[in-house]
C-alpha positions as CSV (number, residue, x, y, z in Angstrom):
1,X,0.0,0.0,0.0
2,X,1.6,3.1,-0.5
3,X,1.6,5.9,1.9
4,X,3.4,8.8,1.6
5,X,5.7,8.8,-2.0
6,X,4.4,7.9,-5.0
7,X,8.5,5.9,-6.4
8,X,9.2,3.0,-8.0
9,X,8.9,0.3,-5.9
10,X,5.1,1.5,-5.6
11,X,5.0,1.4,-9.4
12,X,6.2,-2.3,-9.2
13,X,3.3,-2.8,-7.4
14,X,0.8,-1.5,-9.5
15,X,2.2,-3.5,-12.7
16,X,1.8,-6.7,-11.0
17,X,-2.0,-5.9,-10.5
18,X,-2.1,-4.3,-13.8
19,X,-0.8,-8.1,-15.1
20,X,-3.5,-9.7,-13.1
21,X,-6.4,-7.4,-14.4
22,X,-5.0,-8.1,-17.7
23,X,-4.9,-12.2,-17.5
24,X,-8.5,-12.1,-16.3
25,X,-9.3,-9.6,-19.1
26,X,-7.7,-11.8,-21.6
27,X,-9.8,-14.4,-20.4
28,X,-13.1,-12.0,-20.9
29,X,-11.8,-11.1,-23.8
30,X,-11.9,-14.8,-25.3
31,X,-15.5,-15.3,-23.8
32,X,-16.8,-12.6,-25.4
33,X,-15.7,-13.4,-29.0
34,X,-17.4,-16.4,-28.8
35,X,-20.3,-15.3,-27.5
36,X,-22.3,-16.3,-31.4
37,X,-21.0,-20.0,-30.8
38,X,-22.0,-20.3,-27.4
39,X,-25.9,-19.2,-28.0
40,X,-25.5,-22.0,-30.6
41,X,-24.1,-24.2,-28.5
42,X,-26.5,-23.2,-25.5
43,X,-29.7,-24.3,-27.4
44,X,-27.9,-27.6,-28.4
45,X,-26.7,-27.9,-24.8
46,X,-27.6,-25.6,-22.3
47,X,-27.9,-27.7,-19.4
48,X,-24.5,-28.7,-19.7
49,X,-21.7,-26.5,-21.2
50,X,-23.0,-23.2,-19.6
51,X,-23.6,-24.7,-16.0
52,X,-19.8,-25.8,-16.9
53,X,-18.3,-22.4,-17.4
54,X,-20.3,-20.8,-15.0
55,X,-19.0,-23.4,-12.3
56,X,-15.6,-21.9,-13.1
57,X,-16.7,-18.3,-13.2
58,X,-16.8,-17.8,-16.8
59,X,-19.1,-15.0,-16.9
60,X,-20.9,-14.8,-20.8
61,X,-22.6,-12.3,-20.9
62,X,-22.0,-9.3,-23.8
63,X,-19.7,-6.7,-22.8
64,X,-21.7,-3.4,-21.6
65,X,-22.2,-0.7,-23.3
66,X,-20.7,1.5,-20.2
67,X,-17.3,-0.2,-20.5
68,X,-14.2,2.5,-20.4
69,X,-12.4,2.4,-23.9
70,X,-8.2,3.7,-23.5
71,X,-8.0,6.1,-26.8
72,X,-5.2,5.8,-28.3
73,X,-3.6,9.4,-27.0
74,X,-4.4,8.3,-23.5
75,X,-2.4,5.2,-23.7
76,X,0.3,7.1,-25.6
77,X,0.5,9.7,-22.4
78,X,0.5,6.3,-20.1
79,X,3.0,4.7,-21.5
80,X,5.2,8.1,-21.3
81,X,4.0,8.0,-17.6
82,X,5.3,4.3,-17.2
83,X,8.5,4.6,-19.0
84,X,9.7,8.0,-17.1
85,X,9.3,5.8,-13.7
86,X,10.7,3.1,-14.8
87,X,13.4,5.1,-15.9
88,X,14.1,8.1,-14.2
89,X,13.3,5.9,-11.2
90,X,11.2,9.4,-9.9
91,X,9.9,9.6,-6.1
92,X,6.8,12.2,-5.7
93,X,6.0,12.9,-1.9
94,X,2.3,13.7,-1.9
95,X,2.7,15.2,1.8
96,X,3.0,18.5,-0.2
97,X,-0.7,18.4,-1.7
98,X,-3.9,18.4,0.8
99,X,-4.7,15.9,2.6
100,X,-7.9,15.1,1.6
101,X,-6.2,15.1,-2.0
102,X,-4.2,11.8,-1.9
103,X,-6.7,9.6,-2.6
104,X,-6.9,11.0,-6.1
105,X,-3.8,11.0,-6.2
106,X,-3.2,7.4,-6.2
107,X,-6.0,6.6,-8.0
108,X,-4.3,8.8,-10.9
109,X,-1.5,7.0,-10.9
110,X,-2.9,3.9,-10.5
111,X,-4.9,4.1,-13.9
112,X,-2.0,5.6,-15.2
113,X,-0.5,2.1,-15.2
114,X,-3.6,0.2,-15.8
115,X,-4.1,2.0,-19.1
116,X,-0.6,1.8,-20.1
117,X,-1.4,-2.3,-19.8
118,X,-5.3,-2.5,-20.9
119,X,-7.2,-0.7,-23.7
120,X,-10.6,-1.8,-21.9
121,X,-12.0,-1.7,-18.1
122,X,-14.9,-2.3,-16.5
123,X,-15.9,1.2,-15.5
124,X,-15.3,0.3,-11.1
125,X,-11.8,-1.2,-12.2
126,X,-11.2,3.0,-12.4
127,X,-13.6,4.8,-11.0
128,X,-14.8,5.3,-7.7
129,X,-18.5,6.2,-6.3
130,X,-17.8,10.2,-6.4
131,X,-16.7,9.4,-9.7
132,X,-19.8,8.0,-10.8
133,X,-21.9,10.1,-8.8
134,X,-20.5,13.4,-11.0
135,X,-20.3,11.7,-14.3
136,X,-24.4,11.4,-14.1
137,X,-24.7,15.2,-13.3
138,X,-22.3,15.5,-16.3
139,X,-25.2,14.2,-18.5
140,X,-27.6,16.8,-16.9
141,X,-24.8,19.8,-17.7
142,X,-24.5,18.7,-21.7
143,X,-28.5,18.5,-22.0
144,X,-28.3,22.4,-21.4
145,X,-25.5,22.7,-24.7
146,X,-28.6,24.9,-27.2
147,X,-27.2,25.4,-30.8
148,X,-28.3,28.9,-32.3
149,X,-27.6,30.2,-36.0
150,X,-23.8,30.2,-36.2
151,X,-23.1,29.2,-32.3
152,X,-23.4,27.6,-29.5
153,X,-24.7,28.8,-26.3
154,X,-24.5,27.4,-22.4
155,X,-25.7,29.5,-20.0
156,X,-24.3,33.1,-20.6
157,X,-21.2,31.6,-22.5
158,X,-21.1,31.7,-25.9
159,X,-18.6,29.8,-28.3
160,X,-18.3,29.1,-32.1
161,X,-17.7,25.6,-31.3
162,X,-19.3,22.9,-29.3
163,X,-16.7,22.6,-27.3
164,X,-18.1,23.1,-23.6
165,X,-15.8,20.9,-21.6
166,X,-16.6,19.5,-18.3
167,X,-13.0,21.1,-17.0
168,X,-13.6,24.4,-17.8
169,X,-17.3,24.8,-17.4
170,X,-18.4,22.2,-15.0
171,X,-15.3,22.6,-13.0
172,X,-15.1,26.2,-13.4
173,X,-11.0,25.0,-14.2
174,X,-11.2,24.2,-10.4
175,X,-10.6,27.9,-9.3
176,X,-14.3,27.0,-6.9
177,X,-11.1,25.3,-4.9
178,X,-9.2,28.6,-4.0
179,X,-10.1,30.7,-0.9
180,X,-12.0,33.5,-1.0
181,X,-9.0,35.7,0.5
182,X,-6.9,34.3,-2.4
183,X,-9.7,35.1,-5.1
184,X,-9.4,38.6,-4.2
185,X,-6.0,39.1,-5.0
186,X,-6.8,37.8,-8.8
187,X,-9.1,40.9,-8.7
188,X,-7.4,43.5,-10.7
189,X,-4.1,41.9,-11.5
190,X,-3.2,40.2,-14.8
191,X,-3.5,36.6,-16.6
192,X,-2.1,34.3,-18.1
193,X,-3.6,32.1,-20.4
194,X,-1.5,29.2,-21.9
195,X,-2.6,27.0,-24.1
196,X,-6.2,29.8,-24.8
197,X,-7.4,27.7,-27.8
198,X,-10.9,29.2,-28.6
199,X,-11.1,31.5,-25.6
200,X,-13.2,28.6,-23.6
201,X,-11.1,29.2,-20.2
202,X,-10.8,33.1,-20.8
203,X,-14.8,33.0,-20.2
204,X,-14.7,31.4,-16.6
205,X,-11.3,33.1,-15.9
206,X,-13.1,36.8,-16.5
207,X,-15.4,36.2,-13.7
208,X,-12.7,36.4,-11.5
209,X,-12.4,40.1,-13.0
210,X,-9.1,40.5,-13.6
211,X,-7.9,43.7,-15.4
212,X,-6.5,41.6,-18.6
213,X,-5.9,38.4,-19.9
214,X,-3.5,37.7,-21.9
215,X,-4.5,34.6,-24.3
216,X,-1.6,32.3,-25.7
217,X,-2.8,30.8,-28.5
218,X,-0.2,29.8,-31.7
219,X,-2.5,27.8,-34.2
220,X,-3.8,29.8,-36.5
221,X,-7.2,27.9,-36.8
222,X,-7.7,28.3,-33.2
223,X,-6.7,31.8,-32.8
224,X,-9.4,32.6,-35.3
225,X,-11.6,30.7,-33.2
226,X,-10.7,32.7,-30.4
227,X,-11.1,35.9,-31.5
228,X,-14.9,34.7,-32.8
229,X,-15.1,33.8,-28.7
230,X,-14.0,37.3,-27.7
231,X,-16.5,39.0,-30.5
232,X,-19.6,36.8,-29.4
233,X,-18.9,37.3,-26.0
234,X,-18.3,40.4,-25.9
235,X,-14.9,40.3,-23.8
236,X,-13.2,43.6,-23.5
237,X,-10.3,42.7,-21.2
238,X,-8.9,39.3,-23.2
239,X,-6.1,40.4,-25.2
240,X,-5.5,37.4,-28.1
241,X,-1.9,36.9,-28.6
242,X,-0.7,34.2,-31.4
243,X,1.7,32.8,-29.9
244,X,2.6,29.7,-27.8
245,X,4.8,29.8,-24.4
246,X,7.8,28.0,-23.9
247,X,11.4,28.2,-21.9
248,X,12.5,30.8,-24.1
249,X,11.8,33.0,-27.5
250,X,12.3,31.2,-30.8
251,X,10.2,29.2,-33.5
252,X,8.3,25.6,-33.0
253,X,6.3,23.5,-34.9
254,X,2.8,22.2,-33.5
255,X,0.8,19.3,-35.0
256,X,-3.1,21.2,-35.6
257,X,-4.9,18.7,-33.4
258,X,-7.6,20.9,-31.9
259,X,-7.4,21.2,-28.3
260,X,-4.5,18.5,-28.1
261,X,-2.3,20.3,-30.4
262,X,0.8,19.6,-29.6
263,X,4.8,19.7,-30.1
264,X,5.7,18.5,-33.6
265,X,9.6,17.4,-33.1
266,X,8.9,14.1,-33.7
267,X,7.4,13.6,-36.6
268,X,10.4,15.4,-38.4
269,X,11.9,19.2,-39.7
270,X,8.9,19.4,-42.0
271,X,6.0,18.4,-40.1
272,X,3.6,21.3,-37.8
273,X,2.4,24.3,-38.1
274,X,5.7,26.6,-37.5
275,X,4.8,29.2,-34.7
276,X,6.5,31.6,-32.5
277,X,7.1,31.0,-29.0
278,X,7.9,33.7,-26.2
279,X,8.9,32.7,-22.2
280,X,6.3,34.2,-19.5
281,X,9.3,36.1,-18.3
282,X,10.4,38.1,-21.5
283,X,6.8,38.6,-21.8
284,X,6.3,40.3,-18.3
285,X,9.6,42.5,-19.1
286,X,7.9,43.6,-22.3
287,X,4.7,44.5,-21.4
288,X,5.2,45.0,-17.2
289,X,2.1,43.1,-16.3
290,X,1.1,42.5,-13.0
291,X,0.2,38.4,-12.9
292,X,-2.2,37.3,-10.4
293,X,-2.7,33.9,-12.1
294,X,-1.2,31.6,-14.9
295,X,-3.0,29.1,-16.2
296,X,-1.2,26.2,-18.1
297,X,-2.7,23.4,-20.2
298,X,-0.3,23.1,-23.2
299,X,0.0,19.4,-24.2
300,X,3.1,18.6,-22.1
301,X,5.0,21.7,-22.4
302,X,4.0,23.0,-19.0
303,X,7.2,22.3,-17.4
304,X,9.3,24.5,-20.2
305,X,7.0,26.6,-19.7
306,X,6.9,27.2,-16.0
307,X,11.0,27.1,-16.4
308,X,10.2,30.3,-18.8
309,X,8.3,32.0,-15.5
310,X,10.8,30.9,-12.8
311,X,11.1,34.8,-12.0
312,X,7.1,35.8,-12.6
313,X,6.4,32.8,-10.3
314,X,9.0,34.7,-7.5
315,X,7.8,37.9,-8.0
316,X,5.1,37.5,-8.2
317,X,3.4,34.4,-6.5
318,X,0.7,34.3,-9.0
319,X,-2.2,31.3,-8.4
320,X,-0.9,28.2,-10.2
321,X,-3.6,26.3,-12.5
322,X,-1.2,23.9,-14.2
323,X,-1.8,20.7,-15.9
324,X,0.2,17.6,-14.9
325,X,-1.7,14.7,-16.7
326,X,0.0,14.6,-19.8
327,X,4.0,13.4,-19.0
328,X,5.8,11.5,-16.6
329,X,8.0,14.4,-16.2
330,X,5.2,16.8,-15.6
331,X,3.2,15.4,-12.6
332,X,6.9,14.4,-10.7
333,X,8.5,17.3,-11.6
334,X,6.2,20.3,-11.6
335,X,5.2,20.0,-7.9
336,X,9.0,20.0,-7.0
337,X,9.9,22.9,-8.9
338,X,6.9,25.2,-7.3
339,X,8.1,24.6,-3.9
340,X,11.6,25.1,-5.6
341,X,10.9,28.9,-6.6
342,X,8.5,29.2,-3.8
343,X,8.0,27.0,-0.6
344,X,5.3,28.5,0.7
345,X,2.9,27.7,-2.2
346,X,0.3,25.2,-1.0
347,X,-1.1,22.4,-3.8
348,X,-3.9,21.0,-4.5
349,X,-4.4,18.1,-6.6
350,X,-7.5,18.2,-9.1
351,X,-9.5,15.8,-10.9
352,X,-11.5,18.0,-13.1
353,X,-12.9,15.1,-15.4
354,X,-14.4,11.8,-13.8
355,X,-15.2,10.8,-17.2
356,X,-11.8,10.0,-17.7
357,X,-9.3,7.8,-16.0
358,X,-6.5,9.9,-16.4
359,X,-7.3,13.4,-18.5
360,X,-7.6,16.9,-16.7
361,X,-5.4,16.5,-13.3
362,X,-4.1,19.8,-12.8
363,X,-2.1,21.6,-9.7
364,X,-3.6,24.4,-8.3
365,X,-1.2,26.3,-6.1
366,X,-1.7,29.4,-4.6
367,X,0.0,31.3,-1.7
368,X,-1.3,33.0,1.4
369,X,0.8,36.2,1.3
């Protein structure tokens, strides 16, 4: 059982359950395929061969419709979870986050390695009864998505897309989480938004009335999008800048994948969309904003890009809305370096999708000064 670090010997642990799940699944698995030839066989038979398998708790029944499929970018973000461990050899004390956090926190890792292994669970080999008991309000909160002429509309918000996700407007990005004294200082200070893509988060982060947010969005096709966001909504204080955050200023290329675009490198010099990139800290220089809050989601970049802010961070002690869901690196490595550059940041560890085993698990650290 682990405890109170999150290392490798814990890891070791999880794969051999991970093996187990899988053996039984592979047995399913086998079951179900010849499900056709057992109904034939069951008329012929039925007082033998399925009292038989039943005995031996063969269970034949079709796989449910509520059974959770692994996509195939979730497994590739697993298996980049697994592989940093098993390498790096990583140890992640979880005494630095809440409390009443750690539970999710082991659970995340947990599926982390079960979806590395398995592409298909039965939904309680994942999820817990909180888990279930939000994904059903989830249903409730897509029934109120109403399309109009040339958009879409929930609530007051307003975007050219259907693209209402249960992060950002269920979850409110999980900013409910922050104390009231701490929501006060975001009042009339400046933003960061990286990783913007049609302006969806800039909507739920001008409620907290800051006086501007700056939008980092690089892909063209998105930064349209965004500015259509901006113009529907009729945001005054979002300032749409087309460019992506990094460590440092330069050019990058980014794969176009919607709202898991991400770094091209691998796929080769001609490959992505090329796009300029600019650190939080050269930006702040330029432009002498005043950051109450940076928000990160940007496909596993969010550790360059908090390197890029190392002196924003200590200046500043803006709120901290990062993502760690995507890398290895990110959720061992991003919780170290925030008590690096400042220790009194607390953390909070956030599942803000229990639709998903693994997606949208962001930080949210935040400072009492």
């Amino acid at each position: 059982m682990i405890h109170h670090s999150i290392n490798y010997s814990n890891i070791l642990e999880l794969i051999k359950n991970a093996k187990k799940i899988a053996k039984e699944h592979a047995i399913k698995e086998y079951l179900n395929k010849e499900k056709e030839k057992l109904k034939t066989l069951e008329r012929i038979a039925s007082k033998t061969i399925v009292p038989f398998l039943k005995r031996r708790g063969f269970e034949l029944t079709l796989r449910s419709l509520g059974e959770y499929v692994v996509s195939n970018d979730e497994k590739a973000w697993s298996l980049d979870f697994l592989f940093y461990v098993l390498e790096k050899r990583s140890e992640l004390d979880i005494r630095i986050f809440d409390e009443r956090d750690h539970p999710e926190i082991l659970k995340f890792v947990r599926n982390k390695v079960y979806t590395a292994f398995l592409d298909r669970f039965l939904f309680r080999d994942l999820f817990d009864e909180k888990d279930m008991e939000i994904r059903r309000k989830y249903c409730s909160f897509v029934k109120k998505i109403k399309s109009k002429r040339d958009y879409y509309i929930l609530d007051s918000y307003k975007l050219p897309l259907n693209h209402f996700e249960y992060p950002v407007f269920f979850h409110k990005l999980g900013l409910k989480e922050l104390p009231q004294h701490v929501l006060a200082q975001i009042k009339g200070k400046d933003v960061i938004d990286g990783g913007a893509y049609i302006g969806d988060s800039a909507l739920i982060l001008e409620e907290l009335s800051p006086r501007t947010i700056y939008a980092f969005e690089a892909l063209k096709e998105n930064f349209d999008m965004l500015n259509k966001t901006i113009q529907l909504n009729g945001l005054r204080n979002v300032v749409p800048l087309k460019k992506g955050l990094g460590k440092k200023e330069g050019n990058m290329k980014i794969m176009p994948f919607g709202s898991a675009s991400f770094l091209a490198e691998i796929f080769g010099e001609d490959a992505g969309e090329s796009v300029e990139m600019i650190s939080v800290d050269d930006f702040v220089n330029e432009t002498g904003a005043h950051v109450g809050l940076i928000k990160l989601d940007v496909e596993g970049s969010e550790l360059d890009v908090l390197t890029g802010a190392k002196e924003t961070i200590k200046e500043y002690k803006p709120v901290l809305v990062v993502s760690v869901y995507h890398r290895g690196q990110d959720f061992f490595e991003i919780p170290k370096l925030i008590k690096e550059l400042n220790p009194s940041y607390q953390m909070k560890f956030l599942n803000l999708n229990r639709a998903s085993a693994t997606f949208e698990r962001v930080i949210l650290a935040f400072t009492n000064d």
